[in-house]
C-alpha positions, 0 to 999 in steps of 0.5 A, a space after each residue: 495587557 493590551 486586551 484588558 485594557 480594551 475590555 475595561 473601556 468597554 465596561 466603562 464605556 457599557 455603564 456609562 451608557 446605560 447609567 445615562 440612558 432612560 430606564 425602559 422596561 423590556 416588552 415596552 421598547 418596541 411599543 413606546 412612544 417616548 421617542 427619547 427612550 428609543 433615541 437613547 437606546 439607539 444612540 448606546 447601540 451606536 456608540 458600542 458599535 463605533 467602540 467595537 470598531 475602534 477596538 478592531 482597529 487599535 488591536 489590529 495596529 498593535 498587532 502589525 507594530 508587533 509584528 514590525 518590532 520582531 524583525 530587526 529594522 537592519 534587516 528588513 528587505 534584505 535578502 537571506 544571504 544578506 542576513 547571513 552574511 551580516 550576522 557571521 561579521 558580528 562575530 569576527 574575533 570571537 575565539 575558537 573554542 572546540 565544541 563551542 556553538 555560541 558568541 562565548 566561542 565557536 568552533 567551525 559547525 557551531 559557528 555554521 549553525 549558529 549563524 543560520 539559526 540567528 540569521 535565518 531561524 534555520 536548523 542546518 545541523 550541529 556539526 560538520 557531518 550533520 550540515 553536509 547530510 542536510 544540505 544539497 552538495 553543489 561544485 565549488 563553482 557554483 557556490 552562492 553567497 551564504 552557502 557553506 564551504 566544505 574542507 578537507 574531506 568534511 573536517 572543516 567548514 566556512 560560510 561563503 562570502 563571494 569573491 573566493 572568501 569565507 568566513 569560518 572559526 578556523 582552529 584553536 588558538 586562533 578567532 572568526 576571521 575572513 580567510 580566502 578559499 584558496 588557504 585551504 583544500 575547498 572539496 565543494 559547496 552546500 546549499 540549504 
């Protein structure tokens, strides 16, 4: 929209020009005397020269506004374990739902990966299995906020929240929720 706008001013622009300056054969520019045809000439040249300037500039703002938009401002300057952090407390109470990889219900891995992926952008795998052959295994101690918690031999999985939390959808009947580690049989932590 923004490109056909720019080019009609252009064209508007080129005819107003032309239509105002004084007609001048071709093989007679350089040779003429009548320094009003070539002060005319040069002020059209002028003119689309400053036009194609503008145009640069206002195609270069819109671009960097475009840009600025895409990027949620709660975002902006935070940190990848910010972002996933945040973007898992949206979904506090959404039920667990076997299968489930959307805000509509969740299961562990598809709470996991949904979050990564809206977070971050990132593909970490669908399930729990996925997500641990993707991820770099690390000891629960040194676990970092963001990271994945794994349970239970890799039945179950939580994103880490620091201070010994993780947020996960724990089983059927119940919601997201925050649960301490210590719950549950924590084997180690994925890094991605």
């Amino acid at each position: 929209m923004l490109k056909k706008l720019i080019f009609s001013a252009v064209v508007i622009i080129s005819i107003a020009a032309v239509t105002t300056a004084k007609s001048v054969k071709a093989d007679t520019i350089f040779v003429s005397t009548d320094e009003t045809s070539i002060s005319s000439i040069a002020a059209v040249s002028d003119s689309l020269e400053l036009l194609s300037t503008t145009m640069n500039q206002t195609v270069s703002a819109v671009s960097k506004a475009k840009e600025n938009q895409s990027i949620p401002a709660s975002a902006k300057g935070q940190s990848d374990a910010d972002k996933l952090v945040n973007t898992a407390k949206k979904y506090i109470g959404v039920p667990y739902v076997w299968g489930g990889t959307t805000p509509a219900g969740f299961d562990c891995s598809g709470f996991t990966s949904y979050v990564y992926r809206n977070a971050l952008g990132k593909e970490i795998g669908r399930t729990t299995w996925n997500q641990i052959s993707n991820g770099k295994k690390v000891p629960l101690n040194q676990a970092k906020i963001g990271d994945l918690i794994i349970f239970y031999g890799g039945s179950h999985v939580g994103l880490y929240l620091g201070n010994g939390q993780i947020i996960h959808a724990p089983e059927p009947g119940q919601s997201v929720k925050i649960s301490s580690i210590s719950e549950m049989s924590a084997d180690y932590a994925l890094q991605f």
